[in-house]
C-alpha positions in Angstrom: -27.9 37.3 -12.3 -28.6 34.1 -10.0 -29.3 35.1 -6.1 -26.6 34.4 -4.1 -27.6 32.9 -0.9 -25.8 33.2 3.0 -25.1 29.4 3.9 -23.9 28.9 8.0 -22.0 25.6 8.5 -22.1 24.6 12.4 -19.2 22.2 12.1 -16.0 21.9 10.8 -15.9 17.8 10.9 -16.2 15.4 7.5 -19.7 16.3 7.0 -19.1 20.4 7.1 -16.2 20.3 5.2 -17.9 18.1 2.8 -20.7 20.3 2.6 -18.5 23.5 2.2 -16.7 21.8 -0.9 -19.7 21.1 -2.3 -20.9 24.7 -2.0 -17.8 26.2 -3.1 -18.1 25.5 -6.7 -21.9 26.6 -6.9 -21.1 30.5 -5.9 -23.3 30.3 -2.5 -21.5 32.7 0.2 -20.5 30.0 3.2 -19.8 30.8 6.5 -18.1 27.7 8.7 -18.4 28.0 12.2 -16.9 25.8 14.6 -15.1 26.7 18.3 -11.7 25.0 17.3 -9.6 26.6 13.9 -9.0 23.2 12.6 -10.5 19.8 11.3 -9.7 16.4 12.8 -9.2 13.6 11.4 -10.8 11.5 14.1 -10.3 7.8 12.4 -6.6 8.3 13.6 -6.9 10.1 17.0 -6.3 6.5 18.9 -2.6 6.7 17.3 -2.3 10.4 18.6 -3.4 9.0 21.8 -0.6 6.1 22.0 2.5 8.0 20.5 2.2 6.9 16.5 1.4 10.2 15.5 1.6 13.7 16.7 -1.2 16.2 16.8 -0.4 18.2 13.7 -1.0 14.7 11.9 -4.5 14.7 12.4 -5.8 18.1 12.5 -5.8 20.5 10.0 -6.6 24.4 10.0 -9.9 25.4 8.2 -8.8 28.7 6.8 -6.1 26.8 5.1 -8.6 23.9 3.5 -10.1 26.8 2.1 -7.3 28.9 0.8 -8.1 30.5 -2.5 -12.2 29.9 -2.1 -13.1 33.7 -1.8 -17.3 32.6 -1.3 -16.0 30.3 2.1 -15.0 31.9 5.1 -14.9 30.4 8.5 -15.6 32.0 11.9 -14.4 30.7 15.4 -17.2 30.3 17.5 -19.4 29.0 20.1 -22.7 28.2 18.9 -25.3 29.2 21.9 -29.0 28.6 19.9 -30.8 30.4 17.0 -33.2 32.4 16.3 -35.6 30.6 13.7 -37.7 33.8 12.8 -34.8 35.9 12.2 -33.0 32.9 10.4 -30.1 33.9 12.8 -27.8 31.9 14.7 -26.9 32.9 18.1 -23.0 33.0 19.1 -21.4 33.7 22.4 -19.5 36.6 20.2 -22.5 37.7 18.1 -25.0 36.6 15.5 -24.9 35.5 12.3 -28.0 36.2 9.5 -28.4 32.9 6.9 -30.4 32.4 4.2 -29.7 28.6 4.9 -28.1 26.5 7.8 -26.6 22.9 7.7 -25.9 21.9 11.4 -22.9 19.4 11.1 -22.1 19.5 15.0 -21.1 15.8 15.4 -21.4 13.7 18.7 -19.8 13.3 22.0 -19.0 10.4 24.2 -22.1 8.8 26.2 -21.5 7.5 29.4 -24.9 6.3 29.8 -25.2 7.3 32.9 -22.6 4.4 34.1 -21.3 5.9 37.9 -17.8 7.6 37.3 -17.5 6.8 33.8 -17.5 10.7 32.8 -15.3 11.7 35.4 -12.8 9.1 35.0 -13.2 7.7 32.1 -10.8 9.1 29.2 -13.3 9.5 25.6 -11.4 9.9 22.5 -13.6 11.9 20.5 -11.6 15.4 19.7 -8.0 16.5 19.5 -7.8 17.4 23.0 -8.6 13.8 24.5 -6.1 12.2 22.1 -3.3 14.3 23.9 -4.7 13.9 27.4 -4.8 10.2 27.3 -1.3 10.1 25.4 0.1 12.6 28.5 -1.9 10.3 31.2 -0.7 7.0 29.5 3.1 8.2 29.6 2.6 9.8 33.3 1.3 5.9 34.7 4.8 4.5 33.3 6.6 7.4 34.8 4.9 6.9 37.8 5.1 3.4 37.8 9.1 3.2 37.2 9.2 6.1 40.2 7.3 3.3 42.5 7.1 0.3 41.5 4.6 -0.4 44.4 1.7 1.2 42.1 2.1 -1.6 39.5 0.0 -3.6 42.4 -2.4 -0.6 42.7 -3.5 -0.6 38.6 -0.7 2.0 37.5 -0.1 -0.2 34.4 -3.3 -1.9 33.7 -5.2 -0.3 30.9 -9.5 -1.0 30.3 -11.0 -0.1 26.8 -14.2 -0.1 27.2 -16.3 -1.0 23.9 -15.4 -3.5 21.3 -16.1 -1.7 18.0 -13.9 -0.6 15.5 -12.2 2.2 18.0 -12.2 -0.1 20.6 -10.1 -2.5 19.0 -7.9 -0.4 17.4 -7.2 1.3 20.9 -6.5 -2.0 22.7 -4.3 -3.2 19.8 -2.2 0.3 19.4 -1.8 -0.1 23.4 -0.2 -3.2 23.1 2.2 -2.4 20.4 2.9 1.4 22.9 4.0 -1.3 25.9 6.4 -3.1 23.4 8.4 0.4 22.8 7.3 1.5 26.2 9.0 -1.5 27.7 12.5 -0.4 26.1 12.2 2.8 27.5 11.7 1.2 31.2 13.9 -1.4 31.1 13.1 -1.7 35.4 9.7 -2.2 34.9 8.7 -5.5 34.6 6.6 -5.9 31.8 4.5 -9.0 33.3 2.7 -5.6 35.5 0.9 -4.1 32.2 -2.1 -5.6 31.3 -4.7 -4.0 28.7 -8.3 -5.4 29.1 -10.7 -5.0 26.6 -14.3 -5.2 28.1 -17.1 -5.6 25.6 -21.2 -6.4 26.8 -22.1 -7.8 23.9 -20.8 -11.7 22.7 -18.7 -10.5 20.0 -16.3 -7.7 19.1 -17.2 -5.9 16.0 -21.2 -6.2 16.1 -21.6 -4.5 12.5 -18.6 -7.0 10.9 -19.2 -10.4 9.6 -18.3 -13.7 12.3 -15.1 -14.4 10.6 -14.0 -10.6 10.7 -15.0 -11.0 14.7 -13.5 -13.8 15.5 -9.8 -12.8 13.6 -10.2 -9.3 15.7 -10.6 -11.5 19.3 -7.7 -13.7 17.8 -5.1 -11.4 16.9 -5.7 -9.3 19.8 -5.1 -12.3 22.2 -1.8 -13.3 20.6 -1.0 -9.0 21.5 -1.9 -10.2 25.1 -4.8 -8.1 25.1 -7.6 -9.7 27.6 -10.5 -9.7 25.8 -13.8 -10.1 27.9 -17.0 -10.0 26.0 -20.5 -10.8 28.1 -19.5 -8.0 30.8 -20.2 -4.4 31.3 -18.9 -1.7 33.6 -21.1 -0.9 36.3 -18.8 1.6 38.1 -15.6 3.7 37.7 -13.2 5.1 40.5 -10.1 7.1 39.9 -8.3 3.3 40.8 -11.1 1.0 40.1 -13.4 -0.9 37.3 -15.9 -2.7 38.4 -17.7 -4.7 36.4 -21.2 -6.7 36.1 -19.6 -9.8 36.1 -18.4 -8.9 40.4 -14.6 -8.7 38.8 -13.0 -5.5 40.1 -9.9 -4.5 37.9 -7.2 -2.0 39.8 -6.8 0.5 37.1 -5.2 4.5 37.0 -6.4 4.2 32.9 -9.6 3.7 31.9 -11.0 4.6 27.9 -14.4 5.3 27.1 -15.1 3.8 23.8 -18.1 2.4 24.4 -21.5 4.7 22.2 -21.4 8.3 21.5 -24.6 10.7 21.3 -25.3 13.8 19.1 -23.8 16.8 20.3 -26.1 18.8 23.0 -26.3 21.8 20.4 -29.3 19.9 18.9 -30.9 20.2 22.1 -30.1 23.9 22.4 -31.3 24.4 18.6 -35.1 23.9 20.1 -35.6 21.3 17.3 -37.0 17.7 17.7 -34.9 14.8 18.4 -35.0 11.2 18.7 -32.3 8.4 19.7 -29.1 9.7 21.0 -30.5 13.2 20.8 -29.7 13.3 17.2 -31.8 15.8 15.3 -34.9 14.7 13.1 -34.8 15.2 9.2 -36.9 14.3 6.2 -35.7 12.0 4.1 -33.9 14.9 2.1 -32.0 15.9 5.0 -34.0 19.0 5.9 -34.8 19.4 9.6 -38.5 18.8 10.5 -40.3 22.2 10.3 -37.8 24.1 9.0 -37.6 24.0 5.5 -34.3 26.1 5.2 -32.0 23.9 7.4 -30.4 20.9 7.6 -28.9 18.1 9.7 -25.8 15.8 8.5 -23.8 13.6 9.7 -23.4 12.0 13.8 -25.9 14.4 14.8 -28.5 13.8 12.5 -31.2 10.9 12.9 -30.8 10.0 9.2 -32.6 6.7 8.0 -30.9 4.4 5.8 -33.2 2.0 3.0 -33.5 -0.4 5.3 -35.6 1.7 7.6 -32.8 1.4 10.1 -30.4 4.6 11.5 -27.4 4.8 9.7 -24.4 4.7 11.5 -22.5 7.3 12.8 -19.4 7.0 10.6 -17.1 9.3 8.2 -18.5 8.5 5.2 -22.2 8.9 6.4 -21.4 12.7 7.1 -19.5 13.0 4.3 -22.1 12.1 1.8 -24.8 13.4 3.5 -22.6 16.9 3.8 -22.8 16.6 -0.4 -26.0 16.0 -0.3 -27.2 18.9 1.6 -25.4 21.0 -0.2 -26.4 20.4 -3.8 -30.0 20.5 -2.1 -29.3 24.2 -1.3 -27.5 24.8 -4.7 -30.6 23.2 -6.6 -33.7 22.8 -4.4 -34.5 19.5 -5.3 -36.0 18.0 -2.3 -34.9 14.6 -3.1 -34.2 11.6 -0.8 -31.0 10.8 0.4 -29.2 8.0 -0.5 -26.6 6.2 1.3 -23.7 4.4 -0.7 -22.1 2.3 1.8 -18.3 1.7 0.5 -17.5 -0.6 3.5 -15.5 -0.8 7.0 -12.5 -1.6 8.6 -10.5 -2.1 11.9 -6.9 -1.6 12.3 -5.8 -4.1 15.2 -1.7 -3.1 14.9 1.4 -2.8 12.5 0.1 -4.9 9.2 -2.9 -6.2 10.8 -6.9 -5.4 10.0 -10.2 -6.3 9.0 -11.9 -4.8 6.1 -15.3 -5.6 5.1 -16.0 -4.0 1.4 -19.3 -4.2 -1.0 -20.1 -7.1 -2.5 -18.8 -9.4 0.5 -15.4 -8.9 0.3 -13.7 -9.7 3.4 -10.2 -9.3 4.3 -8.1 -9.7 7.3 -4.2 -9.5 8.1 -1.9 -7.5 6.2 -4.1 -6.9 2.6 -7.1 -5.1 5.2 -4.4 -3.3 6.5 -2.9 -2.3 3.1 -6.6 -1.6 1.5 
């Protein structure tokens, strides 16, 4: 009979779950750990976060995924280090013994190291920020409809910071929230809401094509969204955006969309890392100097054919979670290859950019249908 190995997943996002699925049908024993019960579906957490879904739209619970697979189990956990000689990782409940580990522990904003960003800043990276935001957003209109004197003091006016794909989509759900908002507070006046949409770079949308960008910064306009690309935040108060420009924008809201970085774990697994503190890996995914572990996904330095890091995106931890995993089932130390099947922006109701392989480009209603 075939050895049946212990395989640990740190991470219950798209590339562990990916990973898991893939490990499932090969007969390996797989352990998921992760601190929360349930997987996210982050692409959508910006429509949790301004009322077009609810929470139980987005995440889903683990055990459940997995219903029927009787070689997966998962295990709520904090993951505290690991023990490299004992091939044991290190929980704040335990340890648990693997004959193989995939770390799949994602990212987390990065406020690089802008003043106030972290404290007041709202990131939209897990479950729990989507619902904050949501509560805060709803609490400024309350607030503002209670005394209408904060409208002057930033009550209403709403700064996105960073003008990639969740940027936009943030800015753009905002603006349609204020139109059903707006019915709801039929006192306020609605000339007091403002959403700004700061970006440091010239364009929106660096990684999409010039016509892409410029139908983004178009549509978002006619939304009233003020769009300022060429600036930066320098500085964040609990009332207060400053920016490099010398503007200073009265705000209560401000949301941090602006870079992530690989989640500290990789720091705590004492294993090299580069950019963003994402881990580094051989081109098969294995994690330098240890031959029995892998790194997938956001917090894995992974180098795309170009000799450039690939992105951290969905579908890069998704087929990096498959290919670590058939790597384990077959041990065939081969390069990793990344299929890219594209990108999009939602900007509102009916209304995206989509860039797809072989430079098809669509905007308007067929992105948003694709």
């Amino acid at each position: 009979m075939p050895v049946v190995s212990e395989v640990v997943i740190v991470g219950a996002g798209f590339g562990g779950l990916a990973a898991a699925k893939e490990l499932a049908k090969s007969g390996e024993r797989v352990t998921i750990v992760d601190r929360h019960n349930y997987h996210t579906f982050q692409p959508l957490l910006y429509q949790v976060a301004t009322a077009g879904l609810n929470a139980a739209d987005v995440a889903y619970a683990v055990r459940g995924i997995f219903q029927g697979q009787s070689n997966v189990s998962f295990r709520q956990a904090e993951v505290t280090g690991v023990d490299w000689v004992r091939s044991t990782l290190e929980l704040d409940d335990g340890e648990l013994p693997f004959d193989h580990l995939i770390v799949a522990a994602g990212a987390t904003a990065a406020y690089f190291g802008i003043e106030g960003a972290a404290e007041n800043g709202f990131p939209l990276y897990v479950l729990s920020d989507a619902i904050t935001l949501r509560n805060h957003i709803l609490s400024r209109f309350e607030a503002a409809d209670a005394d209408a004197a904060l409208i002057d003091d930033g009550a209403l006016c709403f700064v996105v910071v960073g003008g990639g794909p969740t940027g936009v989509e943030v800015a753009g759900a905002l603006s349609e929230l204020f139109v059903v908002l707006r019915k709801d507070f039929p006192d306020l006046d609605p000339s007091g809401a403002r959403i700004v949409l700061v970006e440091m770079a010239d364009t929106l949308l660096q990684p999409f094509s010039a016509a892409s960008q410029r139908h983004a910064r178009a549509r978002l306009v006619d939304m009233g969204v003020d769009v300022r690309t060429n600036d930066a935040v320098m500085r964040v108060t609990p009332n207060r955006v400053e920016l490099r420009s010398g503007t200073e924008l009265d705000a209560h809201t401000l949301v941090w969309a602006a870079g992530v970085r690989a989640n500290p774990l990789a720091d705590a697994l004492a294993v090299p890392t580069g950019r963003s503190g994402r881990i580094v890996v051989g081109a098969d995914l294995r994690i330098d100097g240890h031959t029995n572990a892998f790194a997938i996904g956001d917090v894995a330095a992974i180098t795309g054919a170009d000799g450039q890091l690939l992105p951290m995106v969905a579908q890069v931890a998704i087929q990096s979670g498959r290919h670590a995993a058939r790597e384990i089932a077959g041990a065939r130390h081969r390069p990793f290859r990344y299929r890219d099947k594209g990108t999009m922006a939602t900007i509102g109701r009916r209304a995206a950019v989509a860039e797809l392989p072989l430079h098809v480009r669509l905007s308007g209603t067929p992105a948003w249908m694709a």
